[in-house]
C-alpha positions as CSV (number, residue, x, y, z in Angstrom):
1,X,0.0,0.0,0.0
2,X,1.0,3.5,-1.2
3,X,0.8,6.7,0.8
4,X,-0.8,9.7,-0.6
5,X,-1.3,13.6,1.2
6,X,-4.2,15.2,-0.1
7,X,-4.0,19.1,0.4
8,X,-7.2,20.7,0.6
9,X,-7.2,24.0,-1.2
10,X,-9.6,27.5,-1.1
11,X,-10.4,30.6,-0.9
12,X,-9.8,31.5,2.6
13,X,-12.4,34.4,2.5
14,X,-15.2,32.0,0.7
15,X,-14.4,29.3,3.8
16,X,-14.8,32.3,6.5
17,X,-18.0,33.7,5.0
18,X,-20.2,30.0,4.9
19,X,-23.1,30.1,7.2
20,X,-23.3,27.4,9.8
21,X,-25.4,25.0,7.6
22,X,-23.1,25.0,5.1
23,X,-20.1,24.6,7.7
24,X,-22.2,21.3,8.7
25,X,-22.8,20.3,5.1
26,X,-18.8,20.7,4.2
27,X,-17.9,18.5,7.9
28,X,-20.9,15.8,6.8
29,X,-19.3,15.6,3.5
30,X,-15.5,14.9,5.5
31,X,-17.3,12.2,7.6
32,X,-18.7,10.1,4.7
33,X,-15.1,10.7,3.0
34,X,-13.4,9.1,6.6
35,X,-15.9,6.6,6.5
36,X,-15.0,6.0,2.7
37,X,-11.6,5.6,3.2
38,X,-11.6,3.7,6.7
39,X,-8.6,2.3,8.5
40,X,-6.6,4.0,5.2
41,X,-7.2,7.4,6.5
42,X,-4.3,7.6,8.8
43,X,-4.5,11.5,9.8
44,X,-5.5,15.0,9.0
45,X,-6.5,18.3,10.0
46,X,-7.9,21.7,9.3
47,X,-5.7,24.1,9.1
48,X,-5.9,27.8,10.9
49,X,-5.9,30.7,8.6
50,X,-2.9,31.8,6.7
51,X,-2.7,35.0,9.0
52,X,-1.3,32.3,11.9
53,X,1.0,30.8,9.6
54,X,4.5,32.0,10.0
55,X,7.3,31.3,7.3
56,X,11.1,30.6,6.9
57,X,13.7,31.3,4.7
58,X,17.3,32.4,4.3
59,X,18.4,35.3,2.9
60,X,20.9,36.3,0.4
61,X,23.7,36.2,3.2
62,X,22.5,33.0,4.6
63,X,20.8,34.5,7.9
64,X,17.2,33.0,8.5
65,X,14.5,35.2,7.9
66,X,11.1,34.5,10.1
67,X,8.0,36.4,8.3
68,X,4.7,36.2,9.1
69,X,1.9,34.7,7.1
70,X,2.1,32.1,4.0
71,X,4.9,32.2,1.4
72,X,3.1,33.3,-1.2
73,X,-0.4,35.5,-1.5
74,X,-2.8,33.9,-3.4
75,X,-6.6,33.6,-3.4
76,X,-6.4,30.1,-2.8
77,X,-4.4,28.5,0.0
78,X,-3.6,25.5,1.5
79,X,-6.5,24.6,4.4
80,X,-6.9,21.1,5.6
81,X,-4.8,17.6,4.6
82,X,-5.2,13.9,4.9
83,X,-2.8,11.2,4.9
84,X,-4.0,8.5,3.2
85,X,-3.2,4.7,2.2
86,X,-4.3,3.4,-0.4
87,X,-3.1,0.2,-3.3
88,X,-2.7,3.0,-5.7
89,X,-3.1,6.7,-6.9
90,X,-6.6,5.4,-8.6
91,X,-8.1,4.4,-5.4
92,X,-6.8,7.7,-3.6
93,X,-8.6,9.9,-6.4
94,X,-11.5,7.7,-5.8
95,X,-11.4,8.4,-2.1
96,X,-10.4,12.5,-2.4
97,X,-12.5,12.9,-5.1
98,X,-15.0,13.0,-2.3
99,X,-14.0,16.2,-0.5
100,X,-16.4,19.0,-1.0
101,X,-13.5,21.3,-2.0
102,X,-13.2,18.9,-5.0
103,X,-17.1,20.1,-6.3
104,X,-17.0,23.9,-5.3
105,X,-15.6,26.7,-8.0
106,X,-13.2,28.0,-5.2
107,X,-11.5,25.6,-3.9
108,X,-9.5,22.3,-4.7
109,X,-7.4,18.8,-4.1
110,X,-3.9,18.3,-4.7
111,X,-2.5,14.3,-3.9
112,X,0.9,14.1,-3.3
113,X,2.1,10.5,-3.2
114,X,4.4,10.4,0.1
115,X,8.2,9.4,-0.8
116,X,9.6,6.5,0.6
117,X,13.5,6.1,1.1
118,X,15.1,3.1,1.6
């Protein structure tokens, strides 16, 4: 069995406006996706918003540099993942495919297959 991370990507403001109805529809729609994917689901979390997030990077000299926020500003960003198993890539789109992120117009699912190093 393969591991996959799904990101969970969307428009942060789109996310902070739903109304509680539709924050229950979106956490239904995760439940029947961990039920779905069973003892294959082997983690994941929401994220808190890109203004908690706080980067790293060198500069040109080498010194670190600690910013706050994301690295990049972009209307979408990354908000929940899931670590999945699964026999193969085909059975993780099945699964992620899913996700309510996956059927709204501001949002999205990026699967990453996890490296493995002998």
């Amino acid at each position: 069995m393969a591991k996959y991370l799904v990101l969970i990507y969307g428009d942060e403001q789109k996310w902070d406006a739903l109304t509680a109805e539709e924050v229950q529809d979106y956490m239904g729609a995760h439940g029947e996706f961990a039920a779905a994917a069973g003892a294959g689901l082997l983690g994941g979390n929401e994220l808190e918003s890109t203004s908690a997030a706080t980067s790293l990077r060198n500069d040109a000299n080498g010194r670190l540099m600690v910013t706050d926020g994301p690295f990049v500003e972009t209307k979408e960003v990354l908000g929940g993942y899931y670590l999945l198993e699964a026999a193969d890539l085909d059975e993780a789109i099945k699964l992620a495919s899913r996700l309510p992120e996956v059927q709204t117009r501001h949002g999205g699912v990026e699967i990453r297959p996890v490296r493995v190093r002998d």
